[in-house]
C-alpha positions as CSV (number, residue, x, y, z in Angstrom):
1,X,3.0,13.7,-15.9
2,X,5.5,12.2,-14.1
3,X,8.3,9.0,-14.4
4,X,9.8,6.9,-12.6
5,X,13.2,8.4,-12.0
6,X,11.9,11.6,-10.6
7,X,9.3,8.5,-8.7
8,X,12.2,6.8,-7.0
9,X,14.2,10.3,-6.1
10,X,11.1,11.6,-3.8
11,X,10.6,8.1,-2.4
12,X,13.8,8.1,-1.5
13,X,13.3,10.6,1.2
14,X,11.6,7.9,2.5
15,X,14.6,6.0,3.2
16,X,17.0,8.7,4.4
17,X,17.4,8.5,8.2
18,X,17.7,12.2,10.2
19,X,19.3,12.6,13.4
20,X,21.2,9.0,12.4
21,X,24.2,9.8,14.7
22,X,21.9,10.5,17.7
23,X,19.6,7.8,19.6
24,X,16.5,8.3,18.3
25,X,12.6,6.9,19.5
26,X,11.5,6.9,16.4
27,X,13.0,6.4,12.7
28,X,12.8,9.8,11.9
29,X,13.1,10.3,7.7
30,X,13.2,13.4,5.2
31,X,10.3,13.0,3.7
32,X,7.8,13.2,6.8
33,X,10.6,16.1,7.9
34,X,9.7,17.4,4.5
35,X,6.0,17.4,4.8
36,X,6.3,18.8,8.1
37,X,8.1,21.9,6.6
38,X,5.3,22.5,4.3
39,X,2.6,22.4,6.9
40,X,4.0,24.8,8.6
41,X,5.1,26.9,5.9
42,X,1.5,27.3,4.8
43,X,0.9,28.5,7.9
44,X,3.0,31.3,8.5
45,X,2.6,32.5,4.9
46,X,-0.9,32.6,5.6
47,X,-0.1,35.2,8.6
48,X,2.5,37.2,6.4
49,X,1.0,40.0,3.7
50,X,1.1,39.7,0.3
51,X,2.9,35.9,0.1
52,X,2.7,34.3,-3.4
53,X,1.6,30.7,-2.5
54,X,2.1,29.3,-5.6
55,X,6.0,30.4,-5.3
56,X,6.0,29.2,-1.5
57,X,5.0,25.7,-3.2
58,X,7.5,25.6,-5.8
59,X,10.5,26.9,-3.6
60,X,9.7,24.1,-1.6
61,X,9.6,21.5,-4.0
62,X,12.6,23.2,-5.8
63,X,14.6,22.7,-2.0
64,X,12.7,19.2,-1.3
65,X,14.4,17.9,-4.7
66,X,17.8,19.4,-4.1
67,X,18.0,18.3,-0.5
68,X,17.6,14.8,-1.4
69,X,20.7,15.0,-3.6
70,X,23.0,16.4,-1.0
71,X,21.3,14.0,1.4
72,X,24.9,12.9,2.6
73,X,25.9,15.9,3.5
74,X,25.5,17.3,6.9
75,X,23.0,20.5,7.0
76,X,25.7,22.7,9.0
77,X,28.7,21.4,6.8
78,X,26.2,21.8,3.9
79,X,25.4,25.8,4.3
80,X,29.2,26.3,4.9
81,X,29.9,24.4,1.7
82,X,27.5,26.6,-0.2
83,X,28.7,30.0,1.4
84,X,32.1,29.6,-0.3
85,X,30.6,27.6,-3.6
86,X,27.2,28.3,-4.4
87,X,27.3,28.2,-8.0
88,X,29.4,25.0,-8.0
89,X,27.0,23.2,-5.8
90,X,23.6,24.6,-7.7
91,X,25.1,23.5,-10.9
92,X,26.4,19.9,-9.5
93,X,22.4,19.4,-8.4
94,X,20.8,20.7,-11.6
95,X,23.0,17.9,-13.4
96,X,21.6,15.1,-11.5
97,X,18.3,16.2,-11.3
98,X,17.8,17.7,-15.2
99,X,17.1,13.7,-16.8
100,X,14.5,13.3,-14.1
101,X,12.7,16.7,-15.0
102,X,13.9,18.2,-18.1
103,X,10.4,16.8,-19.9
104,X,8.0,18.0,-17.7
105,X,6.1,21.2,-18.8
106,X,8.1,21.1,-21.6
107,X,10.9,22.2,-20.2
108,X,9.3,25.3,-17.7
109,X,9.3,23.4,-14.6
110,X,13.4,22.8,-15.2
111,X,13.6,26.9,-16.2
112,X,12.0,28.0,-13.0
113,X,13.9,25.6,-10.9
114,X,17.1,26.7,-12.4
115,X,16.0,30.8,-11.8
116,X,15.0,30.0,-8.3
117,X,18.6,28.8,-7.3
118,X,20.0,31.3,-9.4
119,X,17.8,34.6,-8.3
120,X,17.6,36.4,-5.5
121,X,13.9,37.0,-6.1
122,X,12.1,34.7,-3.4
123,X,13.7,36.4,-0.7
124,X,11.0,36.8,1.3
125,X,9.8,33.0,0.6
126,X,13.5,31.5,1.0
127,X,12.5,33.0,4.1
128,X,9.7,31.6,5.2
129,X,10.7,27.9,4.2
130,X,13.8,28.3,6.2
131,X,11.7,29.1,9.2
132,X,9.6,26.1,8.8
133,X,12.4,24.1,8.2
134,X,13.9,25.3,11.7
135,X,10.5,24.4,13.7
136,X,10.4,21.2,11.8
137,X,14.0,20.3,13.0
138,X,13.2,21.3,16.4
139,X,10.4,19.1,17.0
140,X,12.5,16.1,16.0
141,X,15.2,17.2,18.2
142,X,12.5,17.8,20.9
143,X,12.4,13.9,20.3
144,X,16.4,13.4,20.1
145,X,16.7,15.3,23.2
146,X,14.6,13.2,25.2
147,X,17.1,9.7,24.3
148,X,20.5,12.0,24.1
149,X,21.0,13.9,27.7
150,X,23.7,12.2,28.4
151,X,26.0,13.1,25.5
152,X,28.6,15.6,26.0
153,X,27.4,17.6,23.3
154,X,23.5,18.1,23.3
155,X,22.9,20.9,25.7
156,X,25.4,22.7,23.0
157,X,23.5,21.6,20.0
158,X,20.4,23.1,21.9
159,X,21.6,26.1,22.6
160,X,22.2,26.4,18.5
161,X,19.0,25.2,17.9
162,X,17.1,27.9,20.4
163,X,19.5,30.8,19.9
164,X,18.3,30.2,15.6
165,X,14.8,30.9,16.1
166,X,15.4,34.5,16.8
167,X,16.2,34.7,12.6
168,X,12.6,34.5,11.8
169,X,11.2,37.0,14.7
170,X,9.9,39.0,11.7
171,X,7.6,36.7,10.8
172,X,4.2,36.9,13.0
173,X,3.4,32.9,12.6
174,X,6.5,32.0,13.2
175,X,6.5,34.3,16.9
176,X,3.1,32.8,17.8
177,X,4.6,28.8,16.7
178,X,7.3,30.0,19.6
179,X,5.0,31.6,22.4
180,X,3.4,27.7,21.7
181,X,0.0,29.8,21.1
182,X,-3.5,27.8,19.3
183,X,-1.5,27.6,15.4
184,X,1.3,25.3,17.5
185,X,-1.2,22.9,18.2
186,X,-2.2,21.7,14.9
187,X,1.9,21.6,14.3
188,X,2.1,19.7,16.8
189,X,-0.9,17.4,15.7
190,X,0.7,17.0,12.2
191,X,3.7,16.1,13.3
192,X,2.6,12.8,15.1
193,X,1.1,11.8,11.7
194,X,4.9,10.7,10.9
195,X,4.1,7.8,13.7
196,X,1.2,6.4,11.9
197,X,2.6,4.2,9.2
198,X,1.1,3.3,5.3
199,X,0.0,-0.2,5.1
200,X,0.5,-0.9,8.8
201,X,-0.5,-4.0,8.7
202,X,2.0,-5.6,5.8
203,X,5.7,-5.5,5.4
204,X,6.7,-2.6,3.0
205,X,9.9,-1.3,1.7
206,X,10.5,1.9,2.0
207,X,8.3,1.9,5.0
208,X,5.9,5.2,4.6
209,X,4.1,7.5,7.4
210,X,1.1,9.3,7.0
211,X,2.6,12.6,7.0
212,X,5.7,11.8,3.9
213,X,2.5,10.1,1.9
214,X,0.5,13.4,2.1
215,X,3.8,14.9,0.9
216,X,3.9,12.5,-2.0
217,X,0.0,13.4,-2.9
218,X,0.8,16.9,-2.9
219,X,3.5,16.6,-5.4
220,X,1.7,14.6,-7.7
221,X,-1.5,16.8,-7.6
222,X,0.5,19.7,-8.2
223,X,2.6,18.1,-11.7
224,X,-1.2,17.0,-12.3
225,X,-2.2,20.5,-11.8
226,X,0.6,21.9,-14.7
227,X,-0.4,19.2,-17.0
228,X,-3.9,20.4,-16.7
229,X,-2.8,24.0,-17.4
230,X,-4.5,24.8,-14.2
231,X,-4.2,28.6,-12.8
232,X,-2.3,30.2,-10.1
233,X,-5.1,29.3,-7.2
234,X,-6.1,26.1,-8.5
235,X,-3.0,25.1,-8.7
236,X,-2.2,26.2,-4.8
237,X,-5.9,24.6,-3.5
238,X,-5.2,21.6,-5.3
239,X,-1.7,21.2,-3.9
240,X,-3.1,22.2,-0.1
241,X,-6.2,20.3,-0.4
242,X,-3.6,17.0,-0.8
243,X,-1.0,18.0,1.6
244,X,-3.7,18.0,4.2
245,X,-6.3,15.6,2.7
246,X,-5.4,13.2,5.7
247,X,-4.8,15.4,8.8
248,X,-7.7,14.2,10.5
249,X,-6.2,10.8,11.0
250,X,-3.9,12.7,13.5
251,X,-7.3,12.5,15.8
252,X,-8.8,9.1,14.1
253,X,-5.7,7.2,13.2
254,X,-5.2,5.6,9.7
255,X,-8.1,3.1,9.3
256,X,-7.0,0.2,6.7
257,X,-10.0,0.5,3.7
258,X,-11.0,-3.0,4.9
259,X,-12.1,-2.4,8.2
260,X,-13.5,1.0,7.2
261,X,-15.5,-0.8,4.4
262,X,-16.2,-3.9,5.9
263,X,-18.6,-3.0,8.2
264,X,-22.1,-1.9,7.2
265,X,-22.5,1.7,8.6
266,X,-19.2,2.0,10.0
267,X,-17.7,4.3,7.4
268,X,-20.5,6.9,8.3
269,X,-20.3,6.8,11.8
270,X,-16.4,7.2,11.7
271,X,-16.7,9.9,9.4
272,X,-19.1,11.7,11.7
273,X,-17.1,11.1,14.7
274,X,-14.3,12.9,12.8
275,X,-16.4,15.6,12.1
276,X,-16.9,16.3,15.4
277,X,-13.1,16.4,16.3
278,X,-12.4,18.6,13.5
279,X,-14.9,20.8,15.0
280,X,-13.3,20.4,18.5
281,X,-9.6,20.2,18.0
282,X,-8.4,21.6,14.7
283,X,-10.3,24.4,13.5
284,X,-10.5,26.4,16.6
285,X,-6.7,26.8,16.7
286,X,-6.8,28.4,13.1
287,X,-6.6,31.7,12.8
288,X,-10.3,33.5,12.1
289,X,-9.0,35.2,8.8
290,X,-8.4,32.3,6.9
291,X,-10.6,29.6,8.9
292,X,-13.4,29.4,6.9
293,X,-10.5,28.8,3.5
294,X,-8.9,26.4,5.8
295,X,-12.1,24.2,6.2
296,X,-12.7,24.6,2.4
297,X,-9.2,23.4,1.7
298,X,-10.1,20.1,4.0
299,X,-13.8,19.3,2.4
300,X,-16.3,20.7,5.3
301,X,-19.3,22.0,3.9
302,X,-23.0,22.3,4.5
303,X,-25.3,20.5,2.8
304,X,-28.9,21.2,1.8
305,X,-29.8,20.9,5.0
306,X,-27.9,22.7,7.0
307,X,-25.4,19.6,8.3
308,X,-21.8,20.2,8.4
309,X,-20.5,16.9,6.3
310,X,-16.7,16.5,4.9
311,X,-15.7,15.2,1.8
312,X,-12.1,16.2,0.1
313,X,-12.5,14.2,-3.0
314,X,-15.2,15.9,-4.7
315,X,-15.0,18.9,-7.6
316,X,-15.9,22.5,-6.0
317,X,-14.9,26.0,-5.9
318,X,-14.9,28.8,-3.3
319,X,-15.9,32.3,-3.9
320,X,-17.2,35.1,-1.4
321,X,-16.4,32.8,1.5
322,X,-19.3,30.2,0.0
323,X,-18.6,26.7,-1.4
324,X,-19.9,25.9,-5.0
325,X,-19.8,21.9,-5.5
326,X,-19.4,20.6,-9.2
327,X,-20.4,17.8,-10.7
328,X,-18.6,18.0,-14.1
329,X,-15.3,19.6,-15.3
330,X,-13.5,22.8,-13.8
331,X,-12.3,24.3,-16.8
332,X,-15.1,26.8,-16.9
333,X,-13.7,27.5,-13.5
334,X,-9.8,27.8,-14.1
335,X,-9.6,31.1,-13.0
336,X,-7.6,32.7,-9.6
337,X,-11.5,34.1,-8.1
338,X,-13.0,30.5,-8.1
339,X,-10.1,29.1,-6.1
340,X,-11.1,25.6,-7.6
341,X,-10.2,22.4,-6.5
342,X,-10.4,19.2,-8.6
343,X,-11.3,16.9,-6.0
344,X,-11.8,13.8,-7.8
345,X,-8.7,14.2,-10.0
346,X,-7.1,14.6,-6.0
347,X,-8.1,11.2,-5.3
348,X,-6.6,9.6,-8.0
349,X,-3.6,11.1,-6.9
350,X,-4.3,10.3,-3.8
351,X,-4.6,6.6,-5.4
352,X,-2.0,6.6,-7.4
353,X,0.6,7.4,-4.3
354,X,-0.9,3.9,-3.0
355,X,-0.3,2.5,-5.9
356,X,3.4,3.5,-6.4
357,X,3.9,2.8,-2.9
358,X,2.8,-0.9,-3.2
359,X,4.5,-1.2,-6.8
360,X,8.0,-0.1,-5.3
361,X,8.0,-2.4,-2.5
362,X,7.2,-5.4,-4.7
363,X,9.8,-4.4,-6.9
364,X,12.1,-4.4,-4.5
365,X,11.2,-7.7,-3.7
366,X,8.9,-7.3,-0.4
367,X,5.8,-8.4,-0.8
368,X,2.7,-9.8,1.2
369,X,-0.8,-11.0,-0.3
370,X,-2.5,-7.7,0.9
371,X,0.2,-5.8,-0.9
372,X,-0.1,-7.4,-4.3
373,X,-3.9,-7.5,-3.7
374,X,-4.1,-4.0,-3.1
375,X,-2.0,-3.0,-6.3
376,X,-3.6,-4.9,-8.6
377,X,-7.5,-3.9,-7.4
378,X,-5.7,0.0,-7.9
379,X,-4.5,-0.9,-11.1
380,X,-7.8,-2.4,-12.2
381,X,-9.3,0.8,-10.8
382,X,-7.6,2.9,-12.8
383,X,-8.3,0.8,-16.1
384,X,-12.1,1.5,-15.2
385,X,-11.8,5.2,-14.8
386,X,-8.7,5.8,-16.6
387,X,-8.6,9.3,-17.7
388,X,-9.6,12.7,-16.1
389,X,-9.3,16.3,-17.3
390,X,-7.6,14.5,-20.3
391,X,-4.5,13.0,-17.8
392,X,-4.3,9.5,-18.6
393,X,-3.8,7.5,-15.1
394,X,-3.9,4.7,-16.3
395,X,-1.4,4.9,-18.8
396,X,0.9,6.3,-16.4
397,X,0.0,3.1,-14.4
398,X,1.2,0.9,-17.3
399,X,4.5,2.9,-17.9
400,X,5.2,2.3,-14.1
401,X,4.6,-1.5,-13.9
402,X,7.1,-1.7,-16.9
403,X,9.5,0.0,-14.6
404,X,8.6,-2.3,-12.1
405,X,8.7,-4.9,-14.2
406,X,5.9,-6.9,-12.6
407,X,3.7,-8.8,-14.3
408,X,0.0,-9.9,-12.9
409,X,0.2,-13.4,-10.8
């Protein structure tokens, strides 16, 4: 589904500092910048008419993959490079990318990506990523701004960065992010997720937030959804249904499994607090056209009896505004009116991020006894429930502790 050299090239967003020649708070990485972008892009394609989702998500991962090659390269140097030498620059970034994706899809995934740089076809959602990019930049340099007032150049750089937004003035989300209306708030909201780190409580290397991990999820539930042959919508619910799987921590904060497990009854009552701040502080601020999808995408239901309850991990489908919950397989369901989502296939993704982000870090040589704890209970995990929809976790588990080259203590 995926190896370990594409692996290492999207963690290594994780390590790639922005803003580096400007004081900063915060660390502030590509990869939670990244995730940002795609929050925000779903929602102002959400606003705009007739957006093809499934094309917003692969543009994006098309641009998240590239960017991480020209990582070195200043983004204002970077778009005057590619004015005079587009071609040049596309070709030099399909050549280091190609061994890291020329197998996947059997060779589809590299045709499209090579199309997309090549085509002026997704102008409308080269459009749309660009605007979210911008509003992702300029809450980190809301940050930078705060630490950098006394540098000769900063009330310059922020005149750039507010005379830019007028560039995406045709798009209605992106004028109601500006005029700070209700959809800013959950921006806002998912961008402090980038302060909450992975594994907070154990040295780890690279260091992860919150927000890059949803990212990471995301990616690998949508390569899990190609494998799986899934359609156009399951494929987009799957992918949304990851890259906001943990947004409620924004209100609850990440709670280590041990704490959240350890305590009879505690689980339950944290899960129904959360509930309740959903209720409060995320879903009013979504717009009323696609609120009831939104809640879909994040797990709220009602049960038999009537009670709101939340669970993002479990098979169901969404037709007519109602939620069907299934038990067994989707395939019945593959098809764009169901809007499926493969919940439980999501959580081993969502496992499986863990599990690389534990294995990399003791490859690399930092360790702790939580860290090779938690990697081996994951890996034991996956040799009890090793397969779903016919993708073999498990095996992909094995292939990446060769790479690791760990072996059990």
């Amino acid at each position: 589904m995926i190896g370990i050299k594409l692996i290492e090239h999207i963690f290594k967003a994780a390590s790639i500092s922005r803003w580096n020649d400007y004081p900063r708070m915060a660390n502030l990485v590509e990869l939670d910048k990244q995730a940002h972008k795609f929050i925000i892009a779903y929602f102002i394609a959400k606003m705009e008419k007739n957006v093809d989702m499934r094309r917003i998500i692969e543009a994006g991962i098309f641009e998240f993959l590239s960017r991480v090659v020209v990582t070195d390269i200043r983004p204002d140097v970077y778009r005057e490079i590619v004015k005079q030498k587009k071609d040049e620059v596309n070709a030099w970034v399909l050549s280091k990318l190609e061994p890291m994706i020329e197998g996947l899809e059997e060779g589809k995934f590299l045709k499209r990506f090579e199309h997309y740089l090549r085509s002026d076809e997704y102008e409308k959602e080269k459009l749309i990523l660009r605007a979210a990019s911008y509003f992702a930049t300029k809450w980190e340099f809301n940050i930078i701004y705060q630490t950098s007032q006394f540098l000769s150049d900063i009330e310059e750089i922020k005149s750039k960065v507010e005379e830019e937004l007028e560039d995406y003035y045709e798009l209605i989300g992106a004028r109601k992010i500006a005029l700070n209306q209700k959809i800013a708030k959950i921006i806002d909201l998912s961008g402090r997720l980038r302060f909450q780190k992975r594994w907070a409580q154990t040295p780890r290397i690279p260091e992860t937030a919150v927000l890059g991990h949803m990212l990471v999820v995301a990616i690998l539930s949508y390569f899990y959804s190609l494998e799986i042959k899934a359609c156009d919508t399951r494929l987009e619910y799957n992918f949304y249904c990851a890259l906001f799987h943990d947004l409620p921590e924004s209100l609850t904060r990440d709670i280590i499994s041990p704490v959240k497990y350890g305590i009879e009854g505690l689980h339950t009552l944290i899960g129904e607090y959360e509930m309740k701040l959903i209720d409060e502080r995320i879903l009013p601020f979504v717009p009323i056209e696609f609120r009831a999808e939104f809640a879909y995408i994040l797990g709220i239901r009602k049960d038999e009896n009537g009670v709101f309850i939340k669970n993002e991990f479990e098979n169901r489908s969404f037709k007519n505004n109602q939620v069907g919950v299934c038990s067994g397989s989707l395939d019945s369901l593959n098809s764009n009116e169901y809007k499926a989502i493969d919940g439980k296939a999501l959580k081993y993704c969502d496992k499986l991020a863990a599990f690389i982000e534990a294995g990399l870090s003791i490859s690399y040589g930092v360790k702790s006894k939580e860290l090779e704890s938690g990697f081996w209970d994951m890996y034991d995990f996956f040799k009890d429930y090793s397969s779903i929809n016919g993708v073999n976790f498990f095996k992909i588990c094995e292939t990446l502790i060769e790479d690791f080259k760990l072996t059990r203590p």
